[in-house]
N, C-alpha and C positions, 0 to 999 in steps of 0.2 A: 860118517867120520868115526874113527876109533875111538873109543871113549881111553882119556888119561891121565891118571890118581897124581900126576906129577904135580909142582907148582902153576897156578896162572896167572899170567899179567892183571892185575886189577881193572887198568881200563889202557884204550890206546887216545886217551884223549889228549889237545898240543898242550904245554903249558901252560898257564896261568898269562904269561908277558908274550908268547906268541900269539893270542885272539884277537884278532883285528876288532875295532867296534865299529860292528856291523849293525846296530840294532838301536838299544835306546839310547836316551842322554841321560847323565847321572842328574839326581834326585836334587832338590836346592834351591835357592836362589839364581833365576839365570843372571849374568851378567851382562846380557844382552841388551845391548841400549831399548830396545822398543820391547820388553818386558812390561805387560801391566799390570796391573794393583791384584793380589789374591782375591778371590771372590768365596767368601764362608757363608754356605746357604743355609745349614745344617744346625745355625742358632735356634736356643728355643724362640717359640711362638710368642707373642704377647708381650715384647721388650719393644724399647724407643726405634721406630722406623731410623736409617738414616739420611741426612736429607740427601735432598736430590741432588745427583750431579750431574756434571755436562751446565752445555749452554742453553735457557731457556730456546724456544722457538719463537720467532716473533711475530709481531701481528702482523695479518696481513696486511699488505702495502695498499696505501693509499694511491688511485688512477691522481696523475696532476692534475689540475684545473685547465679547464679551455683557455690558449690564447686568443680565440675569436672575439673582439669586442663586441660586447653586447648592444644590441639593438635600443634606438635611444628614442624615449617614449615621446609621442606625439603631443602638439598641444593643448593646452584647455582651453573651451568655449564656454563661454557662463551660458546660462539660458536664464538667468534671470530677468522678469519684466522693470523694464524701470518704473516707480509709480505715475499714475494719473497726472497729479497736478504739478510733477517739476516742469522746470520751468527748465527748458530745452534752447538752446542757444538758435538766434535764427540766421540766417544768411545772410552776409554784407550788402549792403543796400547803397547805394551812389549816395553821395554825398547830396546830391540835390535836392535826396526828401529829405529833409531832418523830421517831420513828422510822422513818418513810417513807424505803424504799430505790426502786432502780432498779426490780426487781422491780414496785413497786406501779403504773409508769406505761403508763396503756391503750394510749399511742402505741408506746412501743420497747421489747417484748417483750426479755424476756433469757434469750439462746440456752443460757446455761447447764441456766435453771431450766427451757426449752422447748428442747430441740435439734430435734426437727420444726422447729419456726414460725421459728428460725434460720437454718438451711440453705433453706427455702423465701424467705423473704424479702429476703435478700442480694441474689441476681440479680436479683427483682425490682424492687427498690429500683436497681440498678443500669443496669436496663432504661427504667426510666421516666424515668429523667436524660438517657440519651442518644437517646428520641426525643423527650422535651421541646427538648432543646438542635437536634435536627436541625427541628423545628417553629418553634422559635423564628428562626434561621436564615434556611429559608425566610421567612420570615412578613417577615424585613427586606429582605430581594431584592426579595420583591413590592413593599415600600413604596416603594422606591429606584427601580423600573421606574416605578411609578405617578406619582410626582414627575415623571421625568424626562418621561414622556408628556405630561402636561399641563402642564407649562413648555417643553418644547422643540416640537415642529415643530407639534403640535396643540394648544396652550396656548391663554391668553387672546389672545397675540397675532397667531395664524395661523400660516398656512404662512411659514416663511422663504427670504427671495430669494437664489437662486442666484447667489453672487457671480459678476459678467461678466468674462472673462478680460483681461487687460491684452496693448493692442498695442503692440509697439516700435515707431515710426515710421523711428526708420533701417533699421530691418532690414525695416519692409514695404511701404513707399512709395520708397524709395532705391531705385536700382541697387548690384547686390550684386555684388562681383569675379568672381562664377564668373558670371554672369549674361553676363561680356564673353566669356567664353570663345573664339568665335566673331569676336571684329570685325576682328580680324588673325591669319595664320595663323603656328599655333604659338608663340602669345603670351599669356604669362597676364597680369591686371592685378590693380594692390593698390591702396587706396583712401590716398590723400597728406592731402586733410585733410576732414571732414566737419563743417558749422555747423549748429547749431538755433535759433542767435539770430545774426542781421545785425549785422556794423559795418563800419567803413571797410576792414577788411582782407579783409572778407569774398570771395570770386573772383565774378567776373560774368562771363557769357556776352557776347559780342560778338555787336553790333548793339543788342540788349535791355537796358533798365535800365529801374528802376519806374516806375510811370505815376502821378505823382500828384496829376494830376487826374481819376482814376476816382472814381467815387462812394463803390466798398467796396474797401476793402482787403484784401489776406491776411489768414487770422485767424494764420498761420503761413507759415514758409516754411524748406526744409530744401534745404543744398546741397552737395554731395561729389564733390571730384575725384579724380582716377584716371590712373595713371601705367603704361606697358609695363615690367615687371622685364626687357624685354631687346627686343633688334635695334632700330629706327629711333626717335630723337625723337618724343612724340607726348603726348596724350593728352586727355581726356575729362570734362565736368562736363556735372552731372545739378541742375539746380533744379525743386524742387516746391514749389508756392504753393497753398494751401488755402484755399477762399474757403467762406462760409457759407451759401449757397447753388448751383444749378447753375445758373441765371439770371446772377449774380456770375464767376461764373467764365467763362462763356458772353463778356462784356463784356471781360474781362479778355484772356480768350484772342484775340477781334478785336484789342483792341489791341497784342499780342505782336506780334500777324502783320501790323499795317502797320509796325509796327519795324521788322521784318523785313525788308521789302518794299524801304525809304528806307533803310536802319544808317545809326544817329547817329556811326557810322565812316566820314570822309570819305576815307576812303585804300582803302574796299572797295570791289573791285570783283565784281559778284553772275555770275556763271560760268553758273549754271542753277538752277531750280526743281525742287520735287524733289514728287512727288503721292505721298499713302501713302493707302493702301486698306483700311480693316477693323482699323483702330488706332486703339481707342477712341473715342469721340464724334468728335471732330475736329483733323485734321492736317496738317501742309502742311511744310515745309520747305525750303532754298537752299542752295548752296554757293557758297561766297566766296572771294578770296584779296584780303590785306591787304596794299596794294602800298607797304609800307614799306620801309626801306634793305636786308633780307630778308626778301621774302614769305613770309606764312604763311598754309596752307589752311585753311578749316574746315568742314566740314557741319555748319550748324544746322536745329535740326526742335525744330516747337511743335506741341503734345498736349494735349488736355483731355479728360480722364477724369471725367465726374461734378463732381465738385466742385474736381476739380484741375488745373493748367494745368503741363504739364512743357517745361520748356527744354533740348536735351540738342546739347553745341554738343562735336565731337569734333575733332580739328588734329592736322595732322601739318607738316612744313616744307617737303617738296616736291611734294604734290598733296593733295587735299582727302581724305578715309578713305570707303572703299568703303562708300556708304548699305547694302546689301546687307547688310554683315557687321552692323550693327545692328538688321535685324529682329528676331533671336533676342532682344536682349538688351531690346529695346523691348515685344516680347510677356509676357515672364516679366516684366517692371517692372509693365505695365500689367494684367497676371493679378492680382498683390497688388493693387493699386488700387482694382478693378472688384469686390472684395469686401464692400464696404459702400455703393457706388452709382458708378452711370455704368452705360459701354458695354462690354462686354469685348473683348479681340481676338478676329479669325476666324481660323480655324485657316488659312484662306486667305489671311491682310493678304497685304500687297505696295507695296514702295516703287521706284519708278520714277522717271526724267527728267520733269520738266515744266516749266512757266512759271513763273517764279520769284512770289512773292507782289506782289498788284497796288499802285501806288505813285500818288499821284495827281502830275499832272495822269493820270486812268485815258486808254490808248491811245496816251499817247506815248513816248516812252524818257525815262529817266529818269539821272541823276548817275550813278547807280549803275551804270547799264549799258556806259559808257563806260571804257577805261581809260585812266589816266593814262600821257603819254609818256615824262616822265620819272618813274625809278622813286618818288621819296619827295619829289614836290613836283606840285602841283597840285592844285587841286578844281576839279569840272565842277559849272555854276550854269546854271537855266533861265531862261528867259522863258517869264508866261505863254503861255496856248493863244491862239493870233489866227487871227479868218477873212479877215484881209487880207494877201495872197501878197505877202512882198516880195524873194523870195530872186533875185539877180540868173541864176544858172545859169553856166555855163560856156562857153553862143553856140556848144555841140555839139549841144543836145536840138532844133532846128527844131522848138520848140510853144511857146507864150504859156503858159512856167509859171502866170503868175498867171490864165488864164484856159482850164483844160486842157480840150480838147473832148469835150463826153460827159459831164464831172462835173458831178453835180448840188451840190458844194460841195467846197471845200476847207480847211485849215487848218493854221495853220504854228505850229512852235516851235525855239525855236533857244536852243543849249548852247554856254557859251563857257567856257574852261578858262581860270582865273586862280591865281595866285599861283605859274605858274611862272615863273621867270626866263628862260629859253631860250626860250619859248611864241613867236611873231612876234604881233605886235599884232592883237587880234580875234580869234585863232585860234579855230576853234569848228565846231559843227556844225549846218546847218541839214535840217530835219525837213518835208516838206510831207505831207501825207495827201489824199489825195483821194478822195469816195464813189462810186461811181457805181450805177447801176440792178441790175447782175448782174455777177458774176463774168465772165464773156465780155466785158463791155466793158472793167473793168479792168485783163482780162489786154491785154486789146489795143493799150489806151494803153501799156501798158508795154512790149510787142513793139515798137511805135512808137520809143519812148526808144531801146532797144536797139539797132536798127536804125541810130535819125540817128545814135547815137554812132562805134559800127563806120565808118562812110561820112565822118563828119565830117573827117579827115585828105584825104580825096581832095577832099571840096569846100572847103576852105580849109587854105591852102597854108601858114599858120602856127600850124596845130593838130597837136598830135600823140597819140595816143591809143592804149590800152595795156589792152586785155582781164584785168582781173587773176584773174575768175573767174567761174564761172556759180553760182548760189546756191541753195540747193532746204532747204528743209524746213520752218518755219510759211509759209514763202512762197518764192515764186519771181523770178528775176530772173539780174541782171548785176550786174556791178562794174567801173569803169573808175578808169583814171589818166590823167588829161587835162591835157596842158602847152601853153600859149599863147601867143604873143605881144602884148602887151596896148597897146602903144607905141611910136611911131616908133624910139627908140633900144634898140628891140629888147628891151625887159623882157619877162620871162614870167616865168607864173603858173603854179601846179600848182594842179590840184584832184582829190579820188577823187570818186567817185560810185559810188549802188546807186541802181537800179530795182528795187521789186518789185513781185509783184501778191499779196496774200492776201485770198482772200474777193471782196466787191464794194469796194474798198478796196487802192491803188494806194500805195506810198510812194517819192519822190523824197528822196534822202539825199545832202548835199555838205559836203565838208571843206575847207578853206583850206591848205593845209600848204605847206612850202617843205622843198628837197631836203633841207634840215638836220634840220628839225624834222616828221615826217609818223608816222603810224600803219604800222605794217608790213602786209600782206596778209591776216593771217589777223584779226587782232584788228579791225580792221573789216569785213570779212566778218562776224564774228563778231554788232556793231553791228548790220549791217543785219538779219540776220535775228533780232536781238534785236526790230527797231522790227515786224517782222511778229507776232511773237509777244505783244508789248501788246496791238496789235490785237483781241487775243481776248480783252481786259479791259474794252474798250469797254462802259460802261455801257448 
């Protein structure tokens, strides 16, 4: 393209009042009726826990009592001897003897008149008593066995069911203090407050809050924060949602993870993706920092075990918490879990760096990936995706942005930062993508860019340009800062720029910024190879 000293449009970006909002939600208090209570983890250490909320858990229930009427006990037989010399009632005797003594009666011999048949009978007579009495005895034992048999386990009503033991859900779905042991070293944690039933005070994870317009809901949901008893500010909540199905929760968890992906926190800015490997059914998690008047880190990671979907969002105040130190505590959580359905952990899982979760428009950057320049003012807002190139460029790239040679297509979007005050007017970022047939021609086009930029100072004599780094990892490239003279009375412009190539898919990246107001070097760097790493979300 000709190179020309005339004026140039600043930028071709829409208005300010034509940006659709595509991306986050403004910063605040929602007004959203099922809004929960803040959740500040980032207190110092060693102050009054708060108590606990939610609803205790209660005891486990007591089996009712048997209606079977109990077997009713047999009767008692004395075995006691009566003594020797009472005096024993005798037999009715006819009226005819009136003289009738002891003597005359057949049953009870009298030892006087018999001493034989006296001494002989005594032990006997005392003999028969006591194994009548040990007969009789037995005989009730048996009866009582007999009852018991055929009323109790082999009775009319069958065998009876082995009452099923009762689960504590905080203690087997929760994360459990020694479980943290592990997330910082030489740190134990205590649990600050734990709910079993939801209300406005309840703590919510950042980014995520309920979906509800899902079709099913929790049939429960249980949540418990977690405090360091010592060294750095920090700490840690655990939510578990229980859906009635794996299907259910299957939907539920999708939509955690485009939460995720967007935070309805318009002040996050998303750092990195995080992949975990052999962590229950499915998982994914991001780390963030929340670029208000003091930022605050956080790693969040979303889990569905079966029929449960876990949010477990951990903060510290001056960088995000080592993913790393939560595998332990994430395996032993999802061990209890995996005991009545789902997937269990592998003794192998593993959490690692990745792509942060995919955000639509899929393939481009998104609000979230941008940080704000000033610390605790600004949201970044998109414009749709358009296949018509209108970015004016900077008159250093010598190629027909809108018509790059070799692409079989291109498409542009463009992010503009509002509601800051200092912002210069339009400030923003424009995004072009380009396809092309293979990788080797993409790169090529991009060595191209590289190249006119480098050279552009030597071929016009009111450019100036400034290498700010080479770029390498979902993609490759450059990054420049490019100052111009844009008008007779000598105005100039600044602009950064990134070239990259990933894949068959080239990205052309340019900023507006003026000396006051611009992005530092690393945090757009940072950008650009954010916009290569979408790429690999392309639908």
């Amino acid at each position: 393209m000709d190179e020309q000293d005339g004026p140039t449009p600043r930028r071709a970006l829409p208005p300010r009042d034509e940006v659709p909002d595509t991306d986050d939600v403004l910063d605040g208090p929602d007004p959203a009726a099922h809004r929960r209570g803040a959740w500040s983890a980032t207190s110092e250490p060693g102050g009054p826990a708060p108590a606990t909320g939610g609803t205790p858990i209660p005891p486990p229930a007591v089996l009712p009592a048997s209606e079977d009427a109990p077997a009713r006990a047999g009767r008692r037989f004395s075995a006691m001897d009566l003594p020797d010399d009472e005096e024993r009632p005798l037999p009715r005797r006819s009226a005819l003897s009136p003289d009738a003594t002891r003597a005359m009666s057949p049953r009870t011999p009298d030892p006087e008149l018999d001493p034989a048949v006296g001494e002989a009978a005594q032990p006997r007579n005392r003999k028969r008593l006591v194994l009548g009495s040990i007969a009789a005895i037995a005989a009730v034992a048996l009866l009582v066995a007999g009852i018991w048999w055929f009323a109790g386990e082999n009775g009319p009503g069958g065998p009876r069911a082995t009452p099923t033991p009762t689960i504590d859900p905080v203690a087997t779905y929760l994360m459990q203090p020694a479980d943290l042991a592990g997330v910082r070293p030489d740190t134990t944690w205590e649990a600050v407050t734990t709910a079993t039933t939801l209300d406005a005070a309840t703590p919510a994870p950042k980014c995520v809050t309920p979906v509800p317009e899902l079709e099913a809901q929790p049939a429960d949901t249980l949540v418990r924060t977690f405090s360091p008893t010592a060294g750095d500010a920090g700490g840690l909540l655990h939510q578990v949602e229980t859906y009635a199905t794996p299907e259910e929760a299957t939907a539920a968890y999708a939509a955690r993870v485009a939460q995720l992906g967007a935070c309805e926190r318009n002040t996050a800015w998303v750092q990195g993706g995080l992949d975990m490997e052999g962590l229950g059914d499915e998982s994914t998690g991001a780390t963030i920092v929340l670029q208000a008047g003091q930022p605050e880190y956080h790693s969040i990671l979303v889990s569905r075990v079966g029929t449960r979907v876990n949010v477990v969002d951990a903060t510290q105040a001056t960088q995000a918490p080592e993913v790393a130190g939560l595998l332990a505590a994430l395996n032993a959580t999802f061990t209890r879990q995996c005991g009545d359905n789902g997937t269990c952990p592998s003794p192998s899982a593993t959490i690692a760096d990745g792509v942060p979760p995919a955000v639509e428009p899929f393939g481009f950057l998104a609000g979230v990936d941008v940080p704000r320049i000033t610390a605790a003012a600004g949201e970044w807002r998109g414009t749709p995706v358009s296949t018509t190139v209108t970015a004016p460029g900077t008159r250093c790239e010598g190629v027909d942005l809108t018509q790059a040679p070799g692409a079989s297509g291109a498409q542009q979007r463009t992010l503009l930062l509002q509601d800051d005050a200092a912002a210069p007017a339009g400030f923003g970022l424009d995004e072009v993508v380009y396809t092309f047939a293979t990788p080797e021609e993409a790169a090529g086009f991009v060595a191209t860019l590289a190249a006119n930029f480098d050279s552009c100072a030597g071929r016009t004599a009111t450019a100036e340009v400034a290498r700010t780094g080479d770029l390498t990892g979902a993609g490759t490239g450059t990054a420049f800062v490019v100052t111009r003279q844009v008008d007779q009375a000598e105005t100039r412009a600044r602009f950064r720029v990134a070239v990259l190539a990933a894949g068959n898919h080239a990205i052309y990246l340019m900023a507006n910024p003026t000396p006051e107001f611009d992005f530092a070097d690393e945090p757009f760097h940072t950008v650009a190879l954010r916009g290569a790493e979408r790429l690999t979300q392309l639908p």
